[in-house]
C-alpha positions as CSV (number, residue, x, y, z in Angstrom):
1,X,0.0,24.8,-1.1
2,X,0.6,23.3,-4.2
3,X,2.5,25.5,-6.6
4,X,5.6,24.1,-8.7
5,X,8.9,26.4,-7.3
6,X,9.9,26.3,-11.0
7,X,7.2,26.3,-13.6
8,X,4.8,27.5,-11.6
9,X,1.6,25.2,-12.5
10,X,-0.2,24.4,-9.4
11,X,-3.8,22.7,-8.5
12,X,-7.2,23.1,-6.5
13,X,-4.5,22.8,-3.7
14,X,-3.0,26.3,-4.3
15,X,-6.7,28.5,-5.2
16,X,-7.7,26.8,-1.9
17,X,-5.1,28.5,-0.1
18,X,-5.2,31.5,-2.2
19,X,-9.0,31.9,-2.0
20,X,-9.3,33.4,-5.8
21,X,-11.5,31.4,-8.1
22,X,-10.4,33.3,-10.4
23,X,-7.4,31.2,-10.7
24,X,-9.4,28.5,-12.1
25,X,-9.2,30.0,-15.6
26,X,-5.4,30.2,-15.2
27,X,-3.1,27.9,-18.2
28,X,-1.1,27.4,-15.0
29,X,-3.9,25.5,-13.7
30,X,-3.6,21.5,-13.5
31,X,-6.0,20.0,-11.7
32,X,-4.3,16.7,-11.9
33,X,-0.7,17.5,-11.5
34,X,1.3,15.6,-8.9
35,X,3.6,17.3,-6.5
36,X,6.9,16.1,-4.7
37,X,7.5,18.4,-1.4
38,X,9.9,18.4,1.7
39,X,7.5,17.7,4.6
40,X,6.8,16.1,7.5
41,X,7.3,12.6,6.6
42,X,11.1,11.5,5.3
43,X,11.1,11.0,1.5
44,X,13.2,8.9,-0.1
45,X,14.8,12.0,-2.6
46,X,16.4,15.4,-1.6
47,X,15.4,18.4,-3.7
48,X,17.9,20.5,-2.8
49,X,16.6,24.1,-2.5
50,X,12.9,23.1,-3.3
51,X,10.1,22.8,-1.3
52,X,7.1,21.4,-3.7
53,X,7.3,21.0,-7.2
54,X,5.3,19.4,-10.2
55,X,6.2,15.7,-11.3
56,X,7.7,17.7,-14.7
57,X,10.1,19.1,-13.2
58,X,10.9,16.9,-10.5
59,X,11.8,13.9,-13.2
60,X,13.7,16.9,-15.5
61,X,15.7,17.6,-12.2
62,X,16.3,13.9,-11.8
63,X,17.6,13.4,-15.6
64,X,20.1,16.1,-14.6
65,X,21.0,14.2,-11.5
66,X,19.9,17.5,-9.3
67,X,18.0,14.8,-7.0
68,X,19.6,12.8,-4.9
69,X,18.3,9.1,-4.0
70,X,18.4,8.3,-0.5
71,X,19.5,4.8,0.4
72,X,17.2,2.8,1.9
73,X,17.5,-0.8,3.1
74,X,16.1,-2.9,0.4
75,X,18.9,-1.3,-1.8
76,X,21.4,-2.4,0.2
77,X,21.0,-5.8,0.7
């Protein structure tokens, strides 16, 4: 799925899942819109209480200093 938790844009991600085409039509739509999630894979970034959002609001979040930067190695040498 690929729905922001906080503006709610999402892309071709999110009708897949949802199955309604009709979504396409939607001003939410954004075919091209990058999301940041919590998965699988370690990121480099904690989100706090979000799962997947939209490259908007993750860099507004960021400005505000609601996501934290991991260390990682190069950083600290």
């Amino acid at each position: 799925m690929a729905k922001c938790e906080i503006c709610d844009d999402f892309n071709e991600d999110h009708i897949d899942n949802e199955g309604d085409d009709s979504l396409y039509e939607s001003e939410q739509y954004k075919p091209n819109l990058y999301f940041y999630w919590h998965g699988d894979i370690e990121e480099d970034y904690d989100m706090g209480e979000y799962e997947c959002i939209c490259v908007s609001c993750f860099n507004g979040l960021d400005l505000q200093g609601e996501i934290k930067w991991k260390k990682v190695k190069k950083d600290i040498d």
